[in-house]
C-alpha positions as CSV (number, residue, x, y, z in Angstrom):
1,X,-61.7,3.8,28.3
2,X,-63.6,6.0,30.2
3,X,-61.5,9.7,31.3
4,X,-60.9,10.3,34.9
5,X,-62.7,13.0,36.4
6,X,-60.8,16.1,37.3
7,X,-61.8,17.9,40.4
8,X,-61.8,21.5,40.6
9,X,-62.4,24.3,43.2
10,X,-64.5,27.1,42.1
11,X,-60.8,29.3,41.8
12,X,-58.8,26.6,40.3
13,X,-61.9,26.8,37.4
14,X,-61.7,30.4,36.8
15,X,-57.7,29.9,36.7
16,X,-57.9,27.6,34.3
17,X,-60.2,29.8,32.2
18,X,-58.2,32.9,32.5
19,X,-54.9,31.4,31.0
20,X,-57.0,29.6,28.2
21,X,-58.4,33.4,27.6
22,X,-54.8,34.7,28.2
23,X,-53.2,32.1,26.2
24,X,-55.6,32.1,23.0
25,X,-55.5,36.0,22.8
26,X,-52.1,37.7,24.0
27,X,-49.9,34.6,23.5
28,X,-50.6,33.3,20.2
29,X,-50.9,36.9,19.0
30,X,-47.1,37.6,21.0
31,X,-45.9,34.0,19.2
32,X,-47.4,35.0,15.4
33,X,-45.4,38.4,15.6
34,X,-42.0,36.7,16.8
35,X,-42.4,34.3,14.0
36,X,-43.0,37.3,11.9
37,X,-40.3,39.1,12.5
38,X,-38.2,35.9,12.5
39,X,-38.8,35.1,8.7
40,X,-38.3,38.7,7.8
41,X,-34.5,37.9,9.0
42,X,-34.3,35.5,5.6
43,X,-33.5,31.9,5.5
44,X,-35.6,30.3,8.4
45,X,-33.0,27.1,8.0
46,X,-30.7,28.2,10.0
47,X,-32.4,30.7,12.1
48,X,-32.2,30.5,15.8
49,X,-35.0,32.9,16.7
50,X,-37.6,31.2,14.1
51,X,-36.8,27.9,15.5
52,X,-37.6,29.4,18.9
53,X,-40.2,30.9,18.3
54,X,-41.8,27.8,16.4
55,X,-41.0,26.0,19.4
56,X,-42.7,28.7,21.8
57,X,-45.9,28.1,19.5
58,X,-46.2,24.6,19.6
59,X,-45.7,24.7,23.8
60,X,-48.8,27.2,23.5
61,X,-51.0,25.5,21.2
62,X,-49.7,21.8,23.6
63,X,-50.8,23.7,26.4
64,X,-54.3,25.2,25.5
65,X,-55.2,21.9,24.3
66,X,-54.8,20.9,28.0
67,X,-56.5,23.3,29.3
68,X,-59.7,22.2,27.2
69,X,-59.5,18.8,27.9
70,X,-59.1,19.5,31.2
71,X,-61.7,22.0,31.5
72,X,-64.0,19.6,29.4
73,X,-63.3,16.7,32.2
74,X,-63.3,19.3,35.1
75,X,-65.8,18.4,38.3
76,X,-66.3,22.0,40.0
77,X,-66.6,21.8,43.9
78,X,-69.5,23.6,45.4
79,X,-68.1,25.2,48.2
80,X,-71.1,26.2,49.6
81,X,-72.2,22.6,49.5
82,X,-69.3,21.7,51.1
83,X,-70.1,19.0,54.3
84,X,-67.7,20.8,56.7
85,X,-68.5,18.0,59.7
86,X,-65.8,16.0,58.2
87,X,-62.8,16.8,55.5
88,X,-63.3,16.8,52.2
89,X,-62.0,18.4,49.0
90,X,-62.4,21.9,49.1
91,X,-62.4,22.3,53.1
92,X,-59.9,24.2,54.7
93,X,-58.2,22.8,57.7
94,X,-56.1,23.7,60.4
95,X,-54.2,20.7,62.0
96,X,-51.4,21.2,64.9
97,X,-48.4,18.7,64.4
98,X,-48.5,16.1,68.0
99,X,-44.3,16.5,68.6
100,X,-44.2,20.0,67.8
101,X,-47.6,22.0,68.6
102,X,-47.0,23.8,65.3
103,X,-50.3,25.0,63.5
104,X,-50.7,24.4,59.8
105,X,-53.6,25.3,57.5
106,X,-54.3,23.5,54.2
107,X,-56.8,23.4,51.8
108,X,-57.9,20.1,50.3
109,X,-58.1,20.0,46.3
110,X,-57.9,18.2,43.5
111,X,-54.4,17.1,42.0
112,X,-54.2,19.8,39.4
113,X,-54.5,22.1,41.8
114,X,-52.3,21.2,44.6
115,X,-49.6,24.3,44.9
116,X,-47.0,23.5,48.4
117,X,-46.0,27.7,48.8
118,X,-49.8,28.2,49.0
119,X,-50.7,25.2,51.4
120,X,-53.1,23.7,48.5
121,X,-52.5,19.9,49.7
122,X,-54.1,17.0,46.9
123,X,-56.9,14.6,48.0
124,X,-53.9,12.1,46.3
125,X,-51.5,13.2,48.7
126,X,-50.1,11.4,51.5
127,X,-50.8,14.1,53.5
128,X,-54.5,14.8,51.8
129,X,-55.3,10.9,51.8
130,X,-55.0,10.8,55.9
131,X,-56.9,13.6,56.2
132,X,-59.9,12.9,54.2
133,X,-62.8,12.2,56.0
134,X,-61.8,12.9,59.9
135,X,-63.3,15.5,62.0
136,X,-62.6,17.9,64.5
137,X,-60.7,16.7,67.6
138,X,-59.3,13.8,65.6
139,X,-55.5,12.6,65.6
140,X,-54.5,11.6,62.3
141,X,-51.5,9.1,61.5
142,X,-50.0,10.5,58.2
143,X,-47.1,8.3,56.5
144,X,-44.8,10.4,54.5
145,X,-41.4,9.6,52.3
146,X,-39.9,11.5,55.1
147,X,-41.5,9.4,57.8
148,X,-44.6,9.2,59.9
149,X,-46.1,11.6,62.1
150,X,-49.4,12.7,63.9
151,X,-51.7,15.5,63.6
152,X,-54.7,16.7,65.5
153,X,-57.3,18.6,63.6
154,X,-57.6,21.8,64.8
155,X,-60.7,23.8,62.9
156,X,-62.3,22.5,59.4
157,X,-64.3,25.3,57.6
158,X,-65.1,26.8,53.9
């Protein structure tokens, strides 16, 4: 079974690689000392802190193996390659809701990277599937949990 292919921005990328850096170096050595100083306490049976602090470890070492398989699978977007005629992953768009005239801007990524308080909307999204592919000047029907609702894009740009 083939693995799917995770798409990246350029910044999701050097996220990624940061907290593998972070998490390999600082937290590993921060986890190693707390385990040290847990079994200088004695008996590690019944010890609350070494128990912890094992469990701290094995979230660390669970989590940088993500972060390589991830990074190992990882797609990186050119942005500067980006075909901004139309929406795609990496574009950043500004829509204004039909019923409202509010103006929202998003920018299209991959699922790993999708973060709400910074507008990062998925491609998988309902929101990022009904916007993928229009162009400017284009009303958009996007079906939600919540409901449907229209959309105009506004601007799309790197």
């Amino acid at each position: 079974m083939e693995k799917e292919e995770i798409i990246l921005t350029t910044e999701g990328m050097k996220k990624l690689e940061n907290e593998l850096e972070h998490s390999k170096t600082v937290k590993r050595h921060e986890i190693a000392e707390k385990i040290k100083e847990a079994r200088m306490q004695g008996d590690i049976s019944e010890n609350a802190e070494y128990d912890s602090a094992k469990d701290e470890q094995a979230e660390i070492e669970s989590r940088i193996l993500q972060i390589e398989n991830i990074l190992k699978h990882a797609k990186v977007i050119d942005e500067s390659k980006i075909d901004i005629t139309k929406i795609n992953i990496g574009c950043k768009v500004k829509i204004k809701y039909t019923d409202s005239g509010e103006l929202e801007d998003y920018l299209i990524v991959g699922s790993m990277e999708s973060d709400v308080l910074e507008n990062k909307v998925s491609n998988e999204s309902p929101i990022g599937v009904a916007l993928m592919g229009h162009k400017k000047g284009e009303i958009v029907k996007i079906n939600t949990p919540a409901g449907s609702l229209e959309v105009e894009v506004i601007k799309i740009h790197r």
